[in-house]
C-alpha positions in Angstrom: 4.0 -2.9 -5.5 2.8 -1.5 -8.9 1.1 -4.8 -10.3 0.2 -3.0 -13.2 4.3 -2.6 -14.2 4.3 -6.6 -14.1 1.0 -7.0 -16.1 0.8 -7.2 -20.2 -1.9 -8.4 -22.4 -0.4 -9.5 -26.2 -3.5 -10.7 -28.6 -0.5 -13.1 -30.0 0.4 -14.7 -26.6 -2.1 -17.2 -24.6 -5.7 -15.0 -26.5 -4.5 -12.0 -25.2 -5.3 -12.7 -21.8 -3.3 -10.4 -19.1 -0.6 -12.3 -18.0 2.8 -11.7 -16.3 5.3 -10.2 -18.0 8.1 -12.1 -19.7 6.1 -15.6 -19.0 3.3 -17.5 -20.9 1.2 -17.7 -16.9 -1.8 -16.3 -16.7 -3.3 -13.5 -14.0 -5.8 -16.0 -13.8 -3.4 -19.1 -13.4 -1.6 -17.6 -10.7 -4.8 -16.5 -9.1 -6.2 -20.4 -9.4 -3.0 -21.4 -8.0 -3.4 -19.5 -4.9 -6.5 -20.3 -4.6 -5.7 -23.7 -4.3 -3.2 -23.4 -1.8 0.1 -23.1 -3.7 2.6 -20.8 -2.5 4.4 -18.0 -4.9 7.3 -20.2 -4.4 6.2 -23.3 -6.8 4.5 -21.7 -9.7 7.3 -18.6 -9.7 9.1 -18.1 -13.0 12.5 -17.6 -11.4 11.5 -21.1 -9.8 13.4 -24.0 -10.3 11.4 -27.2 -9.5 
């Protein structure tokens, strides 16, 4: 998997903080969510919850 092809940084979206592409989440916010035990499942764009 080429994570970098999924990654984009925008100084006009969220600070420019590197986030995945197409969304407004965070590579930290997913990174947080997984850390607290969330699977990919409930935080996944294509999601629907």
């Amino acid at each position: 998997m080429d994570c970098h092809a999924r990654i984009t940084i925008d100084p006009a979206i969220r600070s420019g903080k590197p986030r995945v592409k197409g969304t407004r989440i965070t590579v930290y916010d997913v990174l947080s969510y997984l850390a607290a035990g969330m699977t990919p499942s409930r935080f996944s764009p294509t999601s629907r919850h």
